[in-house]
C-alpha angles and dihedrals in degrees: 000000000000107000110193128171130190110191108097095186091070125115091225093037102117106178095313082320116122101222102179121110092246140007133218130195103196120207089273091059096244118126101242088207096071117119131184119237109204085195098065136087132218100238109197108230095183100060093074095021099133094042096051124005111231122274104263121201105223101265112261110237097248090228087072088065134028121244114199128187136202095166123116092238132127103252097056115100123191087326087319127113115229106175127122089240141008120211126184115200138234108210116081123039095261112064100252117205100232092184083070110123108175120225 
């Protein structure tokens, strides 16, 4: 599983790698694990995209941490995440699940 976040200001936020131990989409489709680094900056990858590609952590094997959902989406199954990919987005200030697909 492909495991993607984009929110850079995150403690576990390791260039768009997730690195906490587990991961939890509540039923509001926010990861519950997000926390906010005072320390970081928002680098904006898109502004030079096509000069340099962004700075990408190697992807973690999602058997080395366990991913649990409460939302009402498609790919969970009984509090477990099934899709192919999970992808947490950068825009607004919670850490929206954008993979999220409701049922």
């Amino acid at each position: 599983m492909d495991i993607r976040c984009r929110k850079q200001t995150c403690v576990y936020n390791d260039r768009f790698t997730c690195r906490a131990k587990d991961i939890n989409i509540n039923q509001k489709v926010i990861c519950d694990k997000y926390k906010k680094d005072e320390n970081k900056k928002v680098e904006d990858t898109t502004k030079h995209l096509l000069e340099k590609p962004p700075a990408y952590a190697p992807q973690r094997d999602s058997k080395a941490l366990k991913i649990s959902c409460q939302a009402k989406c498609l790919f969970n199954h009984n509090g477990k995440c099934v899709s192919n990919g999970i992808t947490l987005n950068s825009v607004n200030e919670k850490p929206f699940c954008v993979s999220f697909l409701g049922k």
